[in-house]
KEROLUM-961519 format. One record per residue (C-alpha): x negated, y, z negated; residue number from 0. Coordinates in nm, 4 decimals. Each point is the difference from the previous one (the first is absolute). Layout:
N
X Y Z NUM
...
This chain:
176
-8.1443 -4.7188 5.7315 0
-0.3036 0.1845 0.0249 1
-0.2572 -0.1433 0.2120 2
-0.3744 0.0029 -0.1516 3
-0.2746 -0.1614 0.1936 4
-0.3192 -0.1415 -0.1194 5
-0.2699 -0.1090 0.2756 6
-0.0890 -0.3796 -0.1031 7
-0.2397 -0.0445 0.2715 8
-0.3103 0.1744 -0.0521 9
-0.0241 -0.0448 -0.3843 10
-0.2843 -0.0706 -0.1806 11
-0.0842 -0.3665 -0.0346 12
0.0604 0.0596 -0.4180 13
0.3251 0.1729 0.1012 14
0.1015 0.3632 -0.1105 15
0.2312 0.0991 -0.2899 16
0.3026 0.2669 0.0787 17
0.2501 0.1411 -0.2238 18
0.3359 0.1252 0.0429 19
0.2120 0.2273 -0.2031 20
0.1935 0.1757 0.2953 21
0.3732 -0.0787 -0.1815 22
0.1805 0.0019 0.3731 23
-0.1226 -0.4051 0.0056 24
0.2354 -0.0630 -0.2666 25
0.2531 0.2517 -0.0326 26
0.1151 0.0254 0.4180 27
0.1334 -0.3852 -0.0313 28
0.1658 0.1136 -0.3277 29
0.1952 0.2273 0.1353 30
0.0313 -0.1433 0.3998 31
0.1214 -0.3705 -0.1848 32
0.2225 0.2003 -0.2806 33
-0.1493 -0.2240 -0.2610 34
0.1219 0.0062 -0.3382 35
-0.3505 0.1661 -0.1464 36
-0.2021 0.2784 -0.0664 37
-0.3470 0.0811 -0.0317 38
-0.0915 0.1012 -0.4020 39
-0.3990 0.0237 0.0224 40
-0.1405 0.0911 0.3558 41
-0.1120 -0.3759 0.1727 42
-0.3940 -0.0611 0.0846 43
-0.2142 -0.2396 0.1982 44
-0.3269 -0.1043 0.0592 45
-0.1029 -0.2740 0.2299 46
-0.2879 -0.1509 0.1230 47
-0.0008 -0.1063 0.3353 48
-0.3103 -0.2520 0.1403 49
0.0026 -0.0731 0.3576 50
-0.0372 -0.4072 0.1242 51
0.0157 -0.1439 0.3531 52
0.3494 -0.0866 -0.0239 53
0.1876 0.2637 -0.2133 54
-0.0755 0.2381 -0.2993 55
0.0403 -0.0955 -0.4278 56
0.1256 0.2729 -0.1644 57
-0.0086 0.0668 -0.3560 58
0.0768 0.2199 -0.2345 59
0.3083 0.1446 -0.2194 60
0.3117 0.1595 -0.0579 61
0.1308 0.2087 -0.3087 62
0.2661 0.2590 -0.0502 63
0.3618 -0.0932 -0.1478 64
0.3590 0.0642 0.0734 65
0.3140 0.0836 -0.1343 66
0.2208 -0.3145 0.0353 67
0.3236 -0.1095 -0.1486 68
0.0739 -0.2789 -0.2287 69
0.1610 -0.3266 0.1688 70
0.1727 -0.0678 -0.3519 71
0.0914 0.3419 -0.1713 72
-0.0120 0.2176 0.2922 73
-0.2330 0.2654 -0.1693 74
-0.3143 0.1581 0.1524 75
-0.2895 -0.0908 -0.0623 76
-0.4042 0.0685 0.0710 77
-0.1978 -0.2730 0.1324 78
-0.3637 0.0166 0.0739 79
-0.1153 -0.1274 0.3157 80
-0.3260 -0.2271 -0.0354 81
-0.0918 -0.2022 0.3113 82
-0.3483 -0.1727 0.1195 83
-0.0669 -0.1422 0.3099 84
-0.2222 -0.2141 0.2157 85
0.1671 -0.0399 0.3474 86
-0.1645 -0.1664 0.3260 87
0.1387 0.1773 0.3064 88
-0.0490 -0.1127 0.3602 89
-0.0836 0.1970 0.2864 90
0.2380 -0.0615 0.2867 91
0.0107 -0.3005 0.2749 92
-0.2315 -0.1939 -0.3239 93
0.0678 -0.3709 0.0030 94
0.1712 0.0283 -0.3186 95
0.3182 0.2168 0.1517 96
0.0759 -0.2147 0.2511 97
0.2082 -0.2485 -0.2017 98
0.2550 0.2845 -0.1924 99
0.0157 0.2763 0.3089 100
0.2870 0.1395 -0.2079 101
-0.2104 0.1095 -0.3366 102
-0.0922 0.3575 -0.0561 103
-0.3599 0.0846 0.0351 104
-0.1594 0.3166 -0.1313 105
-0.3205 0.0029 0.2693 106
0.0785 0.1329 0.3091 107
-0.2022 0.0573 0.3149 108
-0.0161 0.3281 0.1616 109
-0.3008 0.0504 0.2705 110
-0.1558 -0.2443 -0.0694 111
-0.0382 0.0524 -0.3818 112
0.1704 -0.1838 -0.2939 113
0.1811 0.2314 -0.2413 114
0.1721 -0.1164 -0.3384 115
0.3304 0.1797 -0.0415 116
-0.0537 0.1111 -0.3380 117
0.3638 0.1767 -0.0684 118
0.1411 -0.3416 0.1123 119
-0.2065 -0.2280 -0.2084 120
0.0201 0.2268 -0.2874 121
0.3717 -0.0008 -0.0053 122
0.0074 -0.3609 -0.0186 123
-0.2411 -0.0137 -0.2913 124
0.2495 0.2273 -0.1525 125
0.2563 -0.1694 0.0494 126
-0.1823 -0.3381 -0.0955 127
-0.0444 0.1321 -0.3315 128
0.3430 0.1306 -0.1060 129
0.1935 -0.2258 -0.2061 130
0.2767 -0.2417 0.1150 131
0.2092 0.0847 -0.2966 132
-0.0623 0.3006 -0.1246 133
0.1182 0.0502 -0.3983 134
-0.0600 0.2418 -0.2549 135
-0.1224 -0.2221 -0.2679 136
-0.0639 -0.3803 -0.0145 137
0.2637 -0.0215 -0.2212 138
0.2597 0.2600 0.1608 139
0.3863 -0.1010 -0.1262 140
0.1793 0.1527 0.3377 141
0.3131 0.0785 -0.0339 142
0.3030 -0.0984 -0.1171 143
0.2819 -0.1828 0.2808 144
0.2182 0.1393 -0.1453 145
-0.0578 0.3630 -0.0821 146
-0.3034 0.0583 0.1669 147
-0.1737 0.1265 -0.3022 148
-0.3285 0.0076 -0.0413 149
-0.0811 -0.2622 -0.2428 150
-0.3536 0.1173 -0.0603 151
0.1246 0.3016 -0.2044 152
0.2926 -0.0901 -0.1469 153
0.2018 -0.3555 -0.1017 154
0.2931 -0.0206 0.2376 155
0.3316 0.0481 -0.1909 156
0.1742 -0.1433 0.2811 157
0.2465 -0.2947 -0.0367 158
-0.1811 -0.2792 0.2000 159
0.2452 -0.3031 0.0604 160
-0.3029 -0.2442 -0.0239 161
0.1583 -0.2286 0.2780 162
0.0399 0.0319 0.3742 163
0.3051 -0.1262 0.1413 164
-0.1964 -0.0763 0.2719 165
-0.1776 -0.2531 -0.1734 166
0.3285 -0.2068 -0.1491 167
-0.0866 -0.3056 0.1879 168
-0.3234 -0.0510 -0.1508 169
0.0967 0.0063 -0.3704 170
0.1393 -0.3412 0.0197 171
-0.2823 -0.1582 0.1784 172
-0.1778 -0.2544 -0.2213 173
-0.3614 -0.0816 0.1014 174
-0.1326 -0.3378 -0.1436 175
């Protein structure tokens, strides 16, 4: 993953604003992770970052979209990539990391200076945002178990036994 820096110590009170549109933040863990996606429209961010005592809040948002397949019908598919976010992050030895030492941070110290690990945090705003269950359509048909057709474009001619052997035992259950 590529690693992108931002100084989080010497900000203005107000905080500064940053965007990103260097593709390497998104497409490097695509490839390194062999995930089952590809970038459509080129991915941008914009963040605000506002210093505190304690840690940084960054803001901001996400947009691009992908090329994902169907969990139902198996087709391709584009799906645009919206994400907002308002994130707290500590900086290091804080009060607040001491009870999950095993959590991943995105400030680091370095010199004694606090940077945010933009790439990092990025990449889990991305990933934050994609879809559990990616389908085509609301109301995509999948396909057919026994065929495989594609029942979105065409009725199945198939022969479907309408029972599972499998599921004998329960046909002569009564429930009362």
């Amino acid at each position: 993953m590529i690693e992108l820096l931002v100084e989080t110590t010497n900000l203005p009170v107000d905080g500064r604003e940053f965007s990103f549109d260097e593709q390497r933040i998104w497409a490097d863990p695509i490839a390194e992770f062999h995930l089952p996606y590809r970038i459509a429209e080129p991915f941008s961010a914009v963040i605000r970052v506002v210093p505190h005592a304690d840690g940084c809040t960054v803001e901001g948002t996400l947009r691009g979209s992908l090329v994902l397949s169907c969990d139902r019908c198996v087709e391709e598919f584009t799906y645009p990539v919206t994400a907002e976010f308002h994130e707290f992050e500590a900086y290091p030895g804080g009060v607040s990391r001491s009870d999950a030492p095993n959590d991943v941070w995105w400030v680091v110290a370095k010199d004694g200076l606090h940077y945010l690990d933009v790439a990092g945090f990025l990449w889990e705003q991305f990933q934050l945002a994609l879809p559990e269950k990616p389908l085509c359509t609301v109301l995509c048909r999948g396909i057919c178990a026994e065929c495989g057709a594609n029942r979105n474009l065409d009725e199945c001619r198939c022969a479907a036994s309408g029972s599972d052997p499998r599921l004998a035992a329960f046909r002569s259950m009564k429930l009362s």
